[in-house]
N, C-alpha and C positions, 0 to 999 in steps of 0.2 A: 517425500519427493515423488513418488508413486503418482498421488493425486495431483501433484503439479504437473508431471508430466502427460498424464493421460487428459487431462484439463485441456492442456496445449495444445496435444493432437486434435483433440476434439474439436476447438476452436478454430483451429489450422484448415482442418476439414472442411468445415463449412462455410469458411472466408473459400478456400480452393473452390467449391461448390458452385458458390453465386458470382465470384468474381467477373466470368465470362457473360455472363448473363448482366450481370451491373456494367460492364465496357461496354455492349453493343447497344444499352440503352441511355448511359448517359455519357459513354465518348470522354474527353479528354476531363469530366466533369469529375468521373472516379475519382480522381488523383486528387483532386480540391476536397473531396470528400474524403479519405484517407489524411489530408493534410491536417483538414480540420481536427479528425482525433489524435493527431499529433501537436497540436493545439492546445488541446482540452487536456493532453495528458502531460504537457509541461505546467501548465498552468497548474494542477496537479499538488506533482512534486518540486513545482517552486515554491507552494502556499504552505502543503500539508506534510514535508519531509523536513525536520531542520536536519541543520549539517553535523553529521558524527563525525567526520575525520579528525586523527590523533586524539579521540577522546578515550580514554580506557570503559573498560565495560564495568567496573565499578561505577562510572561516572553516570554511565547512560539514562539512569531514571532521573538525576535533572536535569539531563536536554532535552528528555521529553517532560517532564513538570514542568518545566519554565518557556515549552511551546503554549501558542496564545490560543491553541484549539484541543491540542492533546491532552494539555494540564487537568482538563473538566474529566476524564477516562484512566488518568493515571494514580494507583493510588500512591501516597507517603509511605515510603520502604520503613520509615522508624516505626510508623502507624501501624502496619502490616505486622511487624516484627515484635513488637508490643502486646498487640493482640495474641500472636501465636504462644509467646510466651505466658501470658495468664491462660491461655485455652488452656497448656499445658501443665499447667502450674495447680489448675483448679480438677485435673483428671486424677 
């Protein structure tokens, strides 16, 4: 949380920084520019988030297996679980 927070600030900072400097030269223009990454960052988490609500967190690696992008990054918990078991089996 440490590194989130200090990320933030960071970020915070230097949006604070140029903001005044970005208004005086593109005027009501910022705001469309700011829009736009509100935009870009639904579009985002409409495509790249499915939806967790009321799903238990036993459940959650097949909402992400069975996302049409995530699936190819997530591995098979039985897979995983299988393996660990002969790793351990064979020490």
């Amino acid at each position: 949380q440490a590194i989130n927070v200090a990320v933030n600030m960071l970020f915070t900072f230097g949006i604070a920084q140029i903001f005044l400097n970005m208004l005086c030269h593109l005027k009501f223009g910022l705001f469309f520019f700011f829009a736009g990454f509100v935009l870009i960052m639904t579009v985002f988490i409409a495509l790249f988030l499915p939806e967790t609500k009321n799903v238990p967190i036993e459940e959650m690696n097949k909402v992400w297996k069975s996302h049409w992008f995530w699936t190819k990054f997530v591995p098979d918990v039985d897979t995983v679980t299988n393996n660990n078991r002969r790793a351990t089996a064979q020490s």
